[in-house]
C-alpha positions in Angstrom: 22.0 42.5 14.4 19.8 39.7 12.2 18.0 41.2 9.2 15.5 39.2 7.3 15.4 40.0 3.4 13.4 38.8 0.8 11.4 39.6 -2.7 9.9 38.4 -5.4 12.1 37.4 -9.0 11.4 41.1 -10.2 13.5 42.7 -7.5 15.6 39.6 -7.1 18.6 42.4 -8.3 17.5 44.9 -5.7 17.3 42.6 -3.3 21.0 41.4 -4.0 22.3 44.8 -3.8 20.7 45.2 -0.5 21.7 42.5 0.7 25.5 42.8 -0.4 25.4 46.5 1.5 24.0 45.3 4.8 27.1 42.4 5.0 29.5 45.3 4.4 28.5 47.1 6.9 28.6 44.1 9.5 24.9 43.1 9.6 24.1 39.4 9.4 21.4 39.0 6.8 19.1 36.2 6.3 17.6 35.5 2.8 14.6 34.2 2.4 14.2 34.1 -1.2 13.8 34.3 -3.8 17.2 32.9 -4.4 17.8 33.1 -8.6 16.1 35.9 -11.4 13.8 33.7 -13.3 9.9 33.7 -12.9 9.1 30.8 -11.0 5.2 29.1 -11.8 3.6 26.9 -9.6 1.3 25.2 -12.0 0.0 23.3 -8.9 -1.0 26.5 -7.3 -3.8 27.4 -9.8 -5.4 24.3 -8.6 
């Protein structure tokens, strides 16, 4: 089975854990971000 993750980078460690868990127990996971901690601003995005 394919499981799709993702979050935001304030439950980027949550989102890890889960992650980490679900490939233990065999599942194939699929990140799709965010992929570090940091805050990420689009300044273009205010626009």
């Amino acid at each position: 089975m394919i499981i799709a993750i993702g979050s935001d980078h304030g439950r980027f460690v949550q989102k890890e854990a889960v992650k980490k868990l679900l490939e233990a127990k065999g599942y194939e996971v699929v990140d799709f971000g965010c992929y570090r901690h940091e805050e990420f601003r689009c300044i273009t995005c205010a626009s």
